[in-house]
C-alpha positions as CSV (number, residue, x, y, z in Angstrom):
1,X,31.3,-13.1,-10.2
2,X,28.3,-13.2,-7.4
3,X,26.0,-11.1,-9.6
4,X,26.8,-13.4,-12.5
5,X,26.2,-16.6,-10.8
6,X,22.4,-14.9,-9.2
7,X,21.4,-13.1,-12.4
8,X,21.3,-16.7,-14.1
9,X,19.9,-18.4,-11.2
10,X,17.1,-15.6,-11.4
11,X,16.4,-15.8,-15.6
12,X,16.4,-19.8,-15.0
13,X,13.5,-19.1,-12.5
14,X,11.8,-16.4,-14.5
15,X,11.3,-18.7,-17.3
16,X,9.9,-21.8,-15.3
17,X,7.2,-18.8,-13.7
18,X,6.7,-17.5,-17.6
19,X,5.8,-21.0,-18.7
20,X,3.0,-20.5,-15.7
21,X,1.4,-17.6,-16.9
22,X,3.8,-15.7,-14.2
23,X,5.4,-12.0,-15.2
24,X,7.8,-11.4,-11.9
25,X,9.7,-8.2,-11.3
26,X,13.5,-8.2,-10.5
27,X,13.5,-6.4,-7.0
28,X,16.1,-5.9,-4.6
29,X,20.3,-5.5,-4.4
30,X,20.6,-8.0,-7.5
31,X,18.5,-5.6,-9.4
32,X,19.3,-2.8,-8.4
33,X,22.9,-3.8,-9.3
34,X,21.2,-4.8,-13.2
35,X,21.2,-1.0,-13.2
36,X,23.6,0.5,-11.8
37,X,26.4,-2.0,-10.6
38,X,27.6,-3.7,-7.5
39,X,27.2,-1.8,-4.3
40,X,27.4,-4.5,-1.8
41,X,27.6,-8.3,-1.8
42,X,24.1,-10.0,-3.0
43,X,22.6,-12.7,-0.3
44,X,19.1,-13.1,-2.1
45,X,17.3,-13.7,-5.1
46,X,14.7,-11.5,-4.6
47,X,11.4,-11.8,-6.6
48,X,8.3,-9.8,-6.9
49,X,5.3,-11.5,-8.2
50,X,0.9,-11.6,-7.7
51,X,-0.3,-11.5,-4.3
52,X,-2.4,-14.7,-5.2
53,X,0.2,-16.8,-5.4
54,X,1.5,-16.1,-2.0
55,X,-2.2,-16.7,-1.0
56,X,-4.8,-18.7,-2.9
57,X,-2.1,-20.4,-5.2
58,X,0.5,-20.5,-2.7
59,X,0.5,-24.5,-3.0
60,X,1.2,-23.9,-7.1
61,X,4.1,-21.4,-6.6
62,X,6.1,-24.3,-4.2
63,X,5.7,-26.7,-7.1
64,X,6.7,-24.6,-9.4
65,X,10.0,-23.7,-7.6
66,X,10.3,-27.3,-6.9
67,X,10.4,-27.8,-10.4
68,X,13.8,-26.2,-10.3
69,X,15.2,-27.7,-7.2
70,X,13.9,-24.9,-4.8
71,X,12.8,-26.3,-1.3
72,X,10.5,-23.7,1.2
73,X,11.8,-22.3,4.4
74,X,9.0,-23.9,7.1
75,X,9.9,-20.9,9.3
76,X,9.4,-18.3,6.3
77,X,6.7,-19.8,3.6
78,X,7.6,-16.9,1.1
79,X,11.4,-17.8,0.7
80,X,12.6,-21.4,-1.1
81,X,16.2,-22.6,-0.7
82,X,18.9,-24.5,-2.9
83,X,22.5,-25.7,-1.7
84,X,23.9,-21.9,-1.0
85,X,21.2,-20.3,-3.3
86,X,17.9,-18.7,-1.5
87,X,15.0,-17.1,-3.2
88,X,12.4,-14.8,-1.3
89,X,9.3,-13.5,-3.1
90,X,7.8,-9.7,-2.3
91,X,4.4,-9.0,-3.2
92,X,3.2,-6.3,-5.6
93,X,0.6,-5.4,-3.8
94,X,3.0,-4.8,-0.8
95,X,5.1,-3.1,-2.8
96,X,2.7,-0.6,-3.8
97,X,1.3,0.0,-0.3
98,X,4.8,0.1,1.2
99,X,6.6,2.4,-1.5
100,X,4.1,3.7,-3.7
101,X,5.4,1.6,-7.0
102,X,2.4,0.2,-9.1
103,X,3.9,-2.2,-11.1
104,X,0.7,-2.8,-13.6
105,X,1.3,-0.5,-16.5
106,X,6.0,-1.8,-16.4
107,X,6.9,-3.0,-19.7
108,X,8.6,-6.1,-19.8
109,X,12.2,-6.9,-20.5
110,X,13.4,-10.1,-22.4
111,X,16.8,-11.6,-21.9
112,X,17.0,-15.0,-23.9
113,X,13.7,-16.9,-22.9
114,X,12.8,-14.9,-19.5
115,X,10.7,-12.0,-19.2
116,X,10.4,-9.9,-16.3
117,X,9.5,-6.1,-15.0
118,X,12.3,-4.2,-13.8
119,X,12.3,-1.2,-11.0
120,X,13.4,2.0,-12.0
121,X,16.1,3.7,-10.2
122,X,13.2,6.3,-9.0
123,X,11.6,3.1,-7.7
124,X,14.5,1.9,-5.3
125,X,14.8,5.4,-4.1
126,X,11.2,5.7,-2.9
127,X,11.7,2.2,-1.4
128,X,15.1,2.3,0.5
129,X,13.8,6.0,1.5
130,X,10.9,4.5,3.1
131,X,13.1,1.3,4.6
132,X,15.3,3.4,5.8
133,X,12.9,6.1,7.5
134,X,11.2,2.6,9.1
135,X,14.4,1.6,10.2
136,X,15.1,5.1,12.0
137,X,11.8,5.4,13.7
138,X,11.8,1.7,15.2
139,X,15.7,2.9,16.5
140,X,14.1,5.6,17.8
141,X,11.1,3.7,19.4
142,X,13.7,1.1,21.2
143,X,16.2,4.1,22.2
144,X,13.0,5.6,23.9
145,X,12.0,1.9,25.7
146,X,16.1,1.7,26.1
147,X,16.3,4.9,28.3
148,X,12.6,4.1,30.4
149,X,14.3,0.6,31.2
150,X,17.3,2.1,32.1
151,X,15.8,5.1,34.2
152,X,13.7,2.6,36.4
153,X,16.6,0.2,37.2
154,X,18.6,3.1,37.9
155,X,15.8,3.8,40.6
156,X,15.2,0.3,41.8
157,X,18.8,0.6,43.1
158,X,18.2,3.8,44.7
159,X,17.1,3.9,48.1
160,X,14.0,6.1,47.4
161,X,12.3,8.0,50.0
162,X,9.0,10.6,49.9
163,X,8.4,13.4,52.1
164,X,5.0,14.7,51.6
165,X,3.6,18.0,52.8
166,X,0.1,17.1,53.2
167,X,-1.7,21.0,53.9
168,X,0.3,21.6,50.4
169,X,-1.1,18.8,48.9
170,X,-4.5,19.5,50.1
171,X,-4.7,22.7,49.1
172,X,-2.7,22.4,45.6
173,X,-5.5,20.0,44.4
174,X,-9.0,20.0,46.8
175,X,-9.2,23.6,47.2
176,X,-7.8,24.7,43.9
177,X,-8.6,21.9,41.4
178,X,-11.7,20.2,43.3
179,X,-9.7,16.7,42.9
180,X,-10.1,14.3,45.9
181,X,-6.6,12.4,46.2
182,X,-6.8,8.5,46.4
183,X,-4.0,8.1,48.7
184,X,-3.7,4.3,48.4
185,X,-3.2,4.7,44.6
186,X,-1.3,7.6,44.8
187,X,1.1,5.6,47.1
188,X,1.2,3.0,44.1
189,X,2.2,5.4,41.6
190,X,5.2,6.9,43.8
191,X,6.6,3.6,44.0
192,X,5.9,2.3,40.3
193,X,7.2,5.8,39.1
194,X,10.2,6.9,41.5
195,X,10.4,3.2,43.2
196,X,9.8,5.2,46.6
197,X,10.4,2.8,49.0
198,X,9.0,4.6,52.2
199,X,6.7,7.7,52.0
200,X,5.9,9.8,54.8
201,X,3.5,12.6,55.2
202,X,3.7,15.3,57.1
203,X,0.2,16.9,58.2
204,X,1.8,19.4,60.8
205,X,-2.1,20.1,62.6
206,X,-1.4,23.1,64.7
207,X,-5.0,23.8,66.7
208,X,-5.0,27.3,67.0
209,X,-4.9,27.6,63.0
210,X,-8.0,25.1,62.4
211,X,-9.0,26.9,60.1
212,X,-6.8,26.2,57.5
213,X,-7.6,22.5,57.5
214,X,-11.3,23.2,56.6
């Protein structure tokens, strides 16, 4: 069975980082299925242990895994391959920051020579809760760049024109607002905005009503 095969891959691991002084918590689908059971095939081994040893003793965690076999990913420093067998480790302080779960007061759990902390199933829910809330608002964020993308090559094929009423204009934002329009910019931001191709303006001076140029 896959959870079999991954759950001794991870106690022969926990006992080479036990022999360093190393506690790691069982974290992820292989132990959240240590709980509950299988929900969905497991990839990873994943691992949480010290922030240090990501860090300061990152050097003494690769010789340790090496120890076993384990080679690290160049492209990802945190995750170690074997043949078909990959091992990532999460940090506890990450952990804590990301889902709330302070690991320091976990009891320990022994199976043969290994000890390690286990997440409870309270645990996994504040963490996939807060993956999966993540998850939503970057679709949401990308939906949002999806449909601006979409809206202004939808108007770089039109053939965009403005017609401007300039007394209206005057009068809209001089007389009533005190703003003085930059025409040049404005002119930028109709074709950035609407992709206007051609703009025209319409000033419609009639002399014998001067007086509402002033």
């Amino acid at each position: 069975m896959n959870f079999d095969r991954k759950f001794k891959t991870f106690l022969e691991i926990v006992e080479v980082l036990n022999k360093h002084g190393i506690i790691p918590t069982l974290y992820g689908s292989l132990g959240l299925y240590h709980l509950i059971g299988q929900l969905d095939e497991i990839d990873d081994i994943d691992i949480v242990i010290p922030e240090i040893y990501a860090k300061e003793k990152l050097s003494e965690l690769i010789n340790i895994v090496a120890s076993v076999g384990y080679k690290q990913d160049k492209t990802f420093p945190h995750e170690f391959f074997k043949e078909n067998e990959q091992v990532g480790f999460e940090l506890e302080e990450e952990l804590k920051e990301f889902a709330g779960v302070d690991l320091s007061n976990y009891k320990a759990t022994k199976i043969n020579n290994a000890e390690f902390r286990e997440l409870s199933l309270g645990d996994y829910l504040k963490f996939y809760s807060k993956a999966l809330k993540e998850c939503e608002d970057k679709k949401r964020k990308t939906k949002t760049k999806v449909d601006v993308l979409e809206k202004l090559l939808k108007n770089r094929r039109e053939n965009n024109f403005a017609f401007i009423d300039s007394q209206n204009v005057h009068k809209g934002t001089k007389k009533d607002l005190g703003w003085e329009i930059d025409w040049a910019r404005f002119r930028v931001y109709l074709k950035h905005k609407y992709n206007i191709a051609n703009a025209y303006l319409f000033i419609g001076f009639i002399p014998e009503h001067n007086d509402i140029y002033d």
